[in-house]
C-alpha positions as CSV (number, residue, x, y, z in Angstrom):
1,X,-91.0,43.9,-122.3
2,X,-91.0,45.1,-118.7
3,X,-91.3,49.1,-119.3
4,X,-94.0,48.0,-122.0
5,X,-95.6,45.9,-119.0
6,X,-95.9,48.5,-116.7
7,X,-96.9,51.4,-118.7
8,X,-99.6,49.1,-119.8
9,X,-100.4,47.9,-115.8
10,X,-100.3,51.8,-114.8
11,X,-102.4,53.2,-117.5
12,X,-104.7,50.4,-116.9
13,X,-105.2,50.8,-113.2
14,X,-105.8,55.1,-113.7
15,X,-108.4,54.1,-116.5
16,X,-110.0,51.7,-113.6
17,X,-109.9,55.0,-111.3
18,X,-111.3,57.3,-113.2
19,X,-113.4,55.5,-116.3
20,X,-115.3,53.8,-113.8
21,X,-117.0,56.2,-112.2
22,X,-119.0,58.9,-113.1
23,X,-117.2,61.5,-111.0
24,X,-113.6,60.4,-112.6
25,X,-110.5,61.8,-111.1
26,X,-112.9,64.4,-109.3
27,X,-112.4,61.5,-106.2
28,X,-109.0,62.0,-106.1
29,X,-109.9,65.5,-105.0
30,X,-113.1,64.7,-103.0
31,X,-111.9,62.0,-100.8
32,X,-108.8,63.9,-99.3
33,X,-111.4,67.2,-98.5
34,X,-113.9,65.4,-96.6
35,X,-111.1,64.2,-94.3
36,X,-110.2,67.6,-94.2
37,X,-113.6,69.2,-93.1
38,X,-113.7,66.4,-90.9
39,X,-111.0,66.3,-88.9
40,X,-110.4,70.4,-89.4
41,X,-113.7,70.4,-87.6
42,X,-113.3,67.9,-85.1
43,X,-109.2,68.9,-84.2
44,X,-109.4,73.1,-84.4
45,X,-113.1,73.8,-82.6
46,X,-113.2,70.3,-80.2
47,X,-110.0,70.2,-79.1
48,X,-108.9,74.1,-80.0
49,X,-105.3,73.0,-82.0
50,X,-103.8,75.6,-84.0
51,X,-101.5,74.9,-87.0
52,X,-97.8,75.8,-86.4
53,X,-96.5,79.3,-86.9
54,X,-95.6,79.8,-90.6
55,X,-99.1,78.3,-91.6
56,X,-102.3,80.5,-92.2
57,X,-104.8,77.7,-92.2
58,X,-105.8,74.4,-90.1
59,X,-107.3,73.2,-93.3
60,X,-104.1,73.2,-95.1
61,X,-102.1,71.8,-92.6
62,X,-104.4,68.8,-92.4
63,X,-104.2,68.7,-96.1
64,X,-100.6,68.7,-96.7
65,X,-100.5,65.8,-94.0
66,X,-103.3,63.6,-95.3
67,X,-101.9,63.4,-99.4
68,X,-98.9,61.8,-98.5
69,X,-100.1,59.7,-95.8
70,X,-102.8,58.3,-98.2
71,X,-100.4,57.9,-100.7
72,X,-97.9,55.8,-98.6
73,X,-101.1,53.8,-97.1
74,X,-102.8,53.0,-100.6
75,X,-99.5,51.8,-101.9
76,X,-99.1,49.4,-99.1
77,X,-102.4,48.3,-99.0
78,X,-102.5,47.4,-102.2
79,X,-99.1,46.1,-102.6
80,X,-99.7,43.3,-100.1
81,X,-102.5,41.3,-102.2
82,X,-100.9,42.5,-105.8
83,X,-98.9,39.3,-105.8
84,X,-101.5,37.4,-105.6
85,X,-104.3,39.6,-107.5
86,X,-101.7,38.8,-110.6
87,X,-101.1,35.2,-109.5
88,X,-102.1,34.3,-113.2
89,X,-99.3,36.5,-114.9
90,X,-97.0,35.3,-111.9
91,X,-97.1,32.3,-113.3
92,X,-97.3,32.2,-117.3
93,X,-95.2,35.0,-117.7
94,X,-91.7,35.6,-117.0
95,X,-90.3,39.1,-115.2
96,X,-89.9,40.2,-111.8
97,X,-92.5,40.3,-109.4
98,X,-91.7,43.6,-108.5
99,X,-93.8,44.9,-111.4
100,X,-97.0,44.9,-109.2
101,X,-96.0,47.0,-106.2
102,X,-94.2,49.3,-108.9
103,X,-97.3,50.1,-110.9
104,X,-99.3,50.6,-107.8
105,X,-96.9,53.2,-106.3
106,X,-96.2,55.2,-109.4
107,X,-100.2,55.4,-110.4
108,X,-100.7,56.6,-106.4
109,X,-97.9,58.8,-107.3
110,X,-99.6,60.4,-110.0
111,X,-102.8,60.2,-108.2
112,X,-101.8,62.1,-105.4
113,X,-100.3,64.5,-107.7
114,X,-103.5,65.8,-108.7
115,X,-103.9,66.6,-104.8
116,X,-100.8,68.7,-104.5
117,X,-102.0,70.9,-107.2
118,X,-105.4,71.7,-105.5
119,X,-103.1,72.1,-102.0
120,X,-100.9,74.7,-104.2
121,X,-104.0,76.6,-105.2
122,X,-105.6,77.1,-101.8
123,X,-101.9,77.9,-100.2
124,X,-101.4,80.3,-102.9
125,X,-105.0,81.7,-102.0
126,X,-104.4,81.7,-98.2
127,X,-101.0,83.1,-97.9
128,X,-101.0,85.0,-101.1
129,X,-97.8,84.2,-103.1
130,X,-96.3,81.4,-104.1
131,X,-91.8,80.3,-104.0
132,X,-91.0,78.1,-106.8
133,X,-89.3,76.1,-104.0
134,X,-92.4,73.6,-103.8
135,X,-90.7,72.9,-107.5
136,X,-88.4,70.3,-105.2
137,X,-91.5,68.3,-104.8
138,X,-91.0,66.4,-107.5
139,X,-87.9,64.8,-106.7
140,X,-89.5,64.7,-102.6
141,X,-92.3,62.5,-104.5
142,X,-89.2,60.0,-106.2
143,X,-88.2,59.3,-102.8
144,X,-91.3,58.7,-101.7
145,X,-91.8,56.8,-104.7
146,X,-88.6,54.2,-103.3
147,X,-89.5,54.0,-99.8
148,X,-93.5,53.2,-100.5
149,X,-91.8,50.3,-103.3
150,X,-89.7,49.1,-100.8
151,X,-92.4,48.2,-98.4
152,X,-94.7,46.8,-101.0
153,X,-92.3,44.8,-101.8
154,X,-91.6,43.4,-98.5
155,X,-95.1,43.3,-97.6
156,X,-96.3,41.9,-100.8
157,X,-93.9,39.0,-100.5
158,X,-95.2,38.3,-96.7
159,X,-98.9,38.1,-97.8
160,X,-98.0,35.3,-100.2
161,X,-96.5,33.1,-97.0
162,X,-98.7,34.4,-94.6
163,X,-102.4,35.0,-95.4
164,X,-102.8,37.4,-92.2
165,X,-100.6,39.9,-93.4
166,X,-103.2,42.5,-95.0
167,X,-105.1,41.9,-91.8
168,X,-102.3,42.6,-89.5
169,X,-101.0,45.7,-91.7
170,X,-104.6,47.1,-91.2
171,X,-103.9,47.5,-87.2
172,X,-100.3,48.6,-88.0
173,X,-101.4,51.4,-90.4
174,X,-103.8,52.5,-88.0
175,X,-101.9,52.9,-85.1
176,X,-99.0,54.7,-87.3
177,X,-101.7,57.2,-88.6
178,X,-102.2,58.3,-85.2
179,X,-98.1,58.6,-84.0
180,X,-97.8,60.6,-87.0
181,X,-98.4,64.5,-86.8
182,X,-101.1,64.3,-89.5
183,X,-103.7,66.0,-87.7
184,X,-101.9,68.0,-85.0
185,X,-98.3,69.6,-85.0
186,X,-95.5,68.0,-83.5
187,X,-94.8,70.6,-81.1
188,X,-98.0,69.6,-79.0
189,X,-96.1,66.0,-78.1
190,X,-94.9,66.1,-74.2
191,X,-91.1,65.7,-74.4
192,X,-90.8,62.5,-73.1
193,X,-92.8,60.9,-76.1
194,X,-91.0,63.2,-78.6
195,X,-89.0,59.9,-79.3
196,X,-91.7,58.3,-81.3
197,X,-91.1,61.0,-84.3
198,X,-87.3,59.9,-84.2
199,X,-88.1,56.2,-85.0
200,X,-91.3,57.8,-87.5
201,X,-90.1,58.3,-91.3
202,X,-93.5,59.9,-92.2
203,X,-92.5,62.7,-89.6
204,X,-89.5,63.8,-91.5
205,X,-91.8,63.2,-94.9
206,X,-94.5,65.6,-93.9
207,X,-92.1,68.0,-92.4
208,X,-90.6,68.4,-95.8
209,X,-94.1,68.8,-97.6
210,X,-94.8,71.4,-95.6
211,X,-91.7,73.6,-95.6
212,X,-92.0,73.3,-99.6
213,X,-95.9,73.4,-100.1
214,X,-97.2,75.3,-97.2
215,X,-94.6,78.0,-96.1
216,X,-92.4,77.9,-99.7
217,X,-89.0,77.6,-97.7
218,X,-86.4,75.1,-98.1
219,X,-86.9,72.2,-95.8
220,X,-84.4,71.4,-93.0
221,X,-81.1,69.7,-94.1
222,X,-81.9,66.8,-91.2
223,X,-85.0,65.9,-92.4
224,X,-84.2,65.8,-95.8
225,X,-81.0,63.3,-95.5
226,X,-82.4,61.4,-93.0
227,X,-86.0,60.5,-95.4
228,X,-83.6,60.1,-98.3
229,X,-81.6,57.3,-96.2
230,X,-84.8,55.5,-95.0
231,X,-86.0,55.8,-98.2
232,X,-83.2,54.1,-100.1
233,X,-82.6,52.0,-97.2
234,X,-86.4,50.4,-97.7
235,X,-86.0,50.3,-101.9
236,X,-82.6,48.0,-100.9
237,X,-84.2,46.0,-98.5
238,X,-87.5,45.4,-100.5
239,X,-86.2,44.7,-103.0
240,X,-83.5,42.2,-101.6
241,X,-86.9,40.5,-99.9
242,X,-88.8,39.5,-103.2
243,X,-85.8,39.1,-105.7
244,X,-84.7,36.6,-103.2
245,X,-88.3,35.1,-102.6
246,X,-89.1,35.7,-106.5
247,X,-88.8,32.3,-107.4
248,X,-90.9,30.5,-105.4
249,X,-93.4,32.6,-105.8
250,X,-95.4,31.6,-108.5
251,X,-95.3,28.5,-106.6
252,X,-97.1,29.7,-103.7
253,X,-100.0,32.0,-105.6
């Protein structure tokens, strides 16, 4: 019933992406490039930042920053009203809640996917070869998969019992964007504000993407098992947050 539940949630919510429109799944290509000419543009011939040795292109850095960041922020931002976007199945039908942010995350999982691949082609085109190395994305992508859940979950539980939460994770998303070395490398940060990466999981995150999709090279062994331990850390906790809150739940919606 549950697996049945949220294949049928996931396929549904892809057809909603791509049916709709008559561009299709063409957006999920589109939207990440004009960030990229954008802020390729504004970052490289405004303020003159270079990408990181290892890394041919600007463009590409950008790129490999902004699919995982947009996957992490969808997820979020969607999580936190899928509670109550479902309030009706919350309360005539009986499973966990955890269903919504699940389906969200996997079908921006597979969404961004479709990114990766066009980041692979224009890597492969700029630095000429290719290391099946960037293969290890896939299991990168199943922690990603735990840590974005884990927050939904937490934050999806809040917005039932407080109203202001979507509004207040708006600011908080937006302030993160900018601490996170999205659009600049991390090496341009003066030392004494090099501790905001420490605290920032989406630092080690899009170190990793880029060691394995922009320079084909295994990605630092600190970086790796420090993600992975956030990562499992925020599945635990999230998950904790609305099996324990689950029940009152479909009182509240």
């Amino acid at each position: 019933m549950f697996m049945r539940l949220l294949r049928d949630l996931v396929v549904k919510d892809l057809q909603a992406r791509y049916q709709t429109s008559a561009m299709g799944f063409f957006w999920s290509i589109i939207n990440p490039l004009i960030m990229v000419l954008l802020f390729t543009f504004f970052f490289s011939h405004f303020l003159r930042i270079s990408p990181p040795p290892g890394v041919h292109s600007y463009a590409l850095f950008v790129l490999s920053g902004i699919l995982p960041w947009f996957a992490v922020q969808e997820a979020l931002t969607r999580s936190a009203s899928s509670i109550l976007d479902n309030s009706s199945l919350v309360k005539t039908v009986k499973f966990p809640s955890v269903i919504f942010p699940l389906y969200l995350v996997i079908s921006g999982i597979i969404n961004e996917a479709i990114g990766i691949v066009l980041l692979l082609v224009f890597a492969v085109y700029w630095q000429g070869s290719i290391g099946l190395v960037f293969l290890l994305i896939i299991p990168v992508l199943a922690l990603q998969a735990l840590f974005s859940l884990g927050l939904g979950c937490i934050v999806a539980t809040l917005q039932v019992y407080v109203r202001d939460t979507m509004q207040l994770l708006g600011v908080i998303l937006l302030v993160w964007m900018y601490m996170t070395p999205i659009f600049y490398p991390a090496d341009i940060i003066p030392p004494k504000y090099l501790f905001v990466l420490t605290f920032n999981p989406l630092y080690y995150l899009l170190s990793i993407y880029r060691s394995l999709l922009l320079r084909f090279e295994l990605p630092r062994a600190q970086d790796l098992l420090v993600f992975s331990a956030i990562s499992f850390l925020s599945f635990y906790v999230g998950l904790y947050v609305i099996r324990k809150r689950g029940r009152s739940l479909a009182d509240l919606v």
